[in-house]
C-alpha positions as CSV (number, residue, x, y, z in Angstrom):
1,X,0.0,0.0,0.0
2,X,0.8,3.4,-1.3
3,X,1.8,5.0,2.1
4,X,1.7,9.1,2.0
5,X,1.4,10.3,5.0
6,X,5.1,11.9,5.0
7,X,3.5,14.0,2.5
8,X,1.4,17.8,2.9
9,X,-0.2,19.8,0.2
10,X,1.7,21.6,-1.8
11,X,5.2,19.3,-1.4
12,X,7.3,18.6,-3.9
13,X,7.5,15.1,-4.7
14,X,8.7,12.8,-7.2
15,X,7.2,9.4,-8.7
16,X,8.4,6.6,-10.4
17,X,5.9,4.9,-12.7
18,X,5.4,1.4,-13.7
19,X,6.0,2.7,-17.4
20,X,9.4,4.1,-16.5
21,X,8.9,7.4,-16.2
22,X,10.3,9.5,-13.2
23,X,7.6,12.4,-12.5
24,X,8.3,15.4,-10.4
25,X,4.9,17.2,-9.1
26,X,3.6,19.3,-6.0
27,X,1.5,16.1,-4.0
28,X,-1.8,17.4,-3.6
29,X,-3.7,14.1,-1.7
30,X,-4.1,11.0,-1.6
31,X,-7.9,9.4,-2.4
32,X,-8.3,6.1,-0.6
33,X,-12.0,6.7,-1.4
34,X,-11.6,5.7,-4.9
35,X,-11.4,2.1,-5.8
36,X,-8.2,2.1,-7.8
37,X,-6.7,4.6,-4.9
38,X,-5.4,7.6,-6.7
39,X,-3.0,10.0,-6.2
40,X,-3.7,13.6,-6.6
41,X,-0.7,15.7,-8.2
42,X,-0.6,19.4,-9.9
43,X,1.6,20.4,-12.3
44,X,3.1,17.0,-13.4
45,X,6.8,17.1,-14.9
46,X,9.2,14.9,-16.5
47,X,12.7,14.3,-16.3
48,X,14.6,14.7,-19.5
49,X,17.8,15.7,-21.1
50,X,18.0,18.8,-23.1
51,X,19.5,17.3,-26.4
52,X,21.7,20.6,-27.0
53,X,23.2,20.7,-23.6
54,X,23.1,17.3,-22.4
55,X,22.0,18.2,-19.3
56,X,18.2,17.3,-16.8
57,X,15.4,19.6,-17.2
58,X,12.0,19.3,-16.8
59,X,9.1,19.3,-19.5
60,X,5.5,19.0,-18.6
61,X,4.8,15.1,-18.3
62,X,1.3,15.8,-20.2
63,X,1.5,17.7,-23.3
64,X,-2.0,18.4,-23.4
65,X,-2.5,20.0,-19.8
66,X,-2.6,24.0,-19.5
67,X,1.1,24.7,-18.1
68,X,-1.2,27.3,-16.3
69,X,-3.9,25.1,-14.8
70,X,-3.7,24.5,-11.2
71,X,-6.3,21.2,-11.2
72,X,-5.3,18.1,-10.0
73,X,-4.4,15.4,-11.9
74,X,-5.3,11.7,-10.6
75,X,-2.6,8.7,-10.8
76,X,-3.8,5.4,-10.0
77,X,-1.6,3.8,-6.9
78,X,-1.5,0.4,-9.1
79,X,1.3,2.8,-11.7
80,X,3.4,4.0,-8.6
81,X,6.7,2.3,-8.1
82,X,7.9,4.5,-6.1
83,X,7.5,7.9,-4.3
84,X,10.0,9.8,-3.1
85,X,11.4,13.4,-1.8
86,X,13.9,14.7,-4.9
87,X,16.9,16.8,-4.7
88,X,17.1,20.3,-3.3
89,X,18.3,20.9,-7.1
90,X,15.6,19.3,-8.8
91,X,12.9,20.9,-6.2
92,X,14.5,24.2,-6.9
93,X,14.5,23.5,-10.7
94,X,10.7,22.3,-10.6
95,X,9.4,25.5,-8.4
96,X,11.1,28.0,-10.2
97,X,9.6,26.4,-13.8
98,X,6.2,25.9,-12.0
99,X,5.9,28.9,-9.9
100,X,8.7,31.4,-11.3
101,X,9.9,31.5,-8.1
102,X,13.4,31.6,-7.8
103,X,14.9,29.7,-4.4
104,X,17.9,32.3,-3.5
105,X,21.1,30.9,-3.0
106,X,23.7,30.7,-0.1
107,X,25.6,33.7,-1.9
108,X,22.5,35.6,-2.3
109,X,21.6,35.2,1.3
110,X,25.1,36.1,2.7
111,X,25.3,39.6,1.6
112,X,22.5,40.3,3.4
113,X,23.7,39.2,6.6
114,X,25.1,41.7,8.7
115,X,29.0,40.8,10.1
């Protein structure tokens, strides 16, 4: 069983799917009401590599979805592999594409503390 408690609204998570694909997401709740037992997500993301740089980014994990809607999307527990907290890089990465927020860094914090 799909155990989320470890989990709040609004927390960055990431999934890995039966099909293979490794899905980063804000958890919105878990619905043990349903009969398949779904998993409520917003903003779903995938885990690429940029082909010009070589490097991980994130693309939205369903073309179709408005980058802009904030609705839920559902993911039957019976696809989840696994569920886990990502990287502090990869969370900053997905909140700043998601949000625009940029998470400040330790050398943008440290010239505003006073010495």
């Amino acid at each position: 069983m799909l155990v989320t408690s470890n989990y709040k609204k609004n927390d960055i998570i990431g999934l890995k799917l039966s099909t293979g694909e490794e899905v980063v997401a804000r958890f919105d709740k878990f619905d043990s009401s349903t009969k398949d037992k779904t998993l409520e997500i917003v903003k779903p993301t995938v885990l690429t590599l940029n082909p010009q740089t070589g490097q991980a980014m994130l693309i939205p994990w369903l073309m179709s979805l408005d980058v802009h809607n904030t609705d839920s999307v559902s993911v039957s527990q019976e696809q989840i592999v696994a569920m886990y907290k990502p990287s502090k890089g990869i969370a900053d990465v997905y909140m700043k594409g998601s949000s625009g927020i940029a998470m400040p860094t330790a050398n943008d914090v440290a010239g505003l503390i006073k010495q």
